[in-house]
N, C-alpha and C positions, 0 to 999 in steps of 0.2 A: 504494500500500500504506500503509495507516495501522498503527500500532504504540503503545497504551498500556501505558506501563511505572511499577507501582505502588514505593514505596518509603518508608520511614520504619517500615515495625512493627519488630514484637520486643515483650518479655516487659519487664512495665511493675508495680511493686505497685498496689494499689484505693491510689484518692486520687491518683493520678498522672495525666503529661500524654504524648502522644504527638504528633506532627504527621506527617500521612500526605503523599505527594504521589503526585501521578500527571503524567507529561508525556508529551505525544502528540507523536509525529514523525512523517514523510509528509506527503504533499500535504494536509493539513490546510486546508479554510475552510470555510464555511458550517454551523456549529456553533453551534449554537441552544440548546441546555443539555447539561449533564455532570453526575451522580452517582456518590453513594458508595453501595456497596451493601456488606451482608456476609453471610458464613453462618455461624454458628453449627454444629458436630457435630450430625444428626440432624433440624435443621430449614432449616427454606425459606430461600432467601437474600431478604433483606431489605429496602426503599430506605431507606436510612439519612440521608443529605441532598441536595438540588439543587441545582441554580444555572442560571441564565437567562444568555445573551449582554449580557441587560439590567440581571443585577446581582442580580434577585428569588431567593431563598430560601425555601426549603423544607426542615422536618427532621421525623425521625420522631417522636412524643411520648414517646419511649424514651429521647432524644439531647437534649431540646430545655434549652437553658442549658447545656450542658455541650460539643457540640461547636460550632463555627463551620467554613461552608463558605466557600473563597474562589477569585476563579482570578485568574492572570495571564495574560494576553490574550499580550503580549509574547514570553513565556517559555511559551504552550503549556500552561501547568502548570496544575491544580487542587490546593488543598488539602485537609486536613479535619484541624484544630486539634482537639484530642480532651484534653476535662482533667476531672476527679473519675471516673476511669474505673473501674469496678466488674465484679465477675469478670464478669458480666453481658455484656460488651463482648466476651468473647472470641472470636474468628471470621477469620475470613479476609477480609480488607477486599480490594475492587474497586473497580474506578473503568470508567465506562463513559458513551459517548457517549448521550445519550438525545434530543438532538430537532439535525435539522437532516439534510445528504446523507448522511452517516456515522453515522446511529444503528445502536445495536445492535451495534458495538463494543467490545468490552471486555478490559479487561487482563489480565495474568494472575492479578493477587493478593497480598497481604500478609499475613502473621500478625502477629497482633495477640492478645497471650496477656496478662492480669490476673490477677494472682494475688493473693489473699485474705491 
């Protein structure tokens, strides 16, 4: 049984920083990349940033300078450093397994509220 458990939102003013984390427990190995994803009320959920086993990065052009993806191998954990946040940002952040035995996994979620 694998288990991603998201943590770090809450209600943050524009120009601010948040740091999200996500950390997977279970039998956890052969995990190939992890994203952050979000959904915004009313629209689609999102891929917001990546990350590769190998380190490579990937962000949406919405995010790009503003947030930083990272993981700690060690600890399981993924981040997502999230700073000049704009109401724009606001949604329910996920974190999900996307390449390797456990893709398509994913957490349950975070709010993540920007207010103007």
């Amino acid at each position: 049984h694998v288990e991603l458990v998201e943590s770090g939102g809450g209600l943050v003013q524009a120009g601010g920083s948040l740091r999200l984390s996500c950390a997977a427990s279970g039998s956890i190995f052969n995990v190939t990349a992890m994203g952050w994803y979000r959904q915004a009320p009313g629209k689609q959920r999102e891929m917001v940033a990546r990350i590769t086993s190998g380190g490579s990065t990937n962000y949406a052009d919405s995010v790009k300078g503003r947030f930083t993806i990272s993981g700690d191998n060690a600890k399981n954990t993924v981040y997502l450093q999230m700073g000049s946040l704009k109401p724009e940002d606001t949604a329910v952040y996920y974190c999900k397994i996307d390449g390797g035995w456990y893709a398509g996994y994913w957490g349950q979620g975070t709010q993540v509220t920007v207010s103007s």
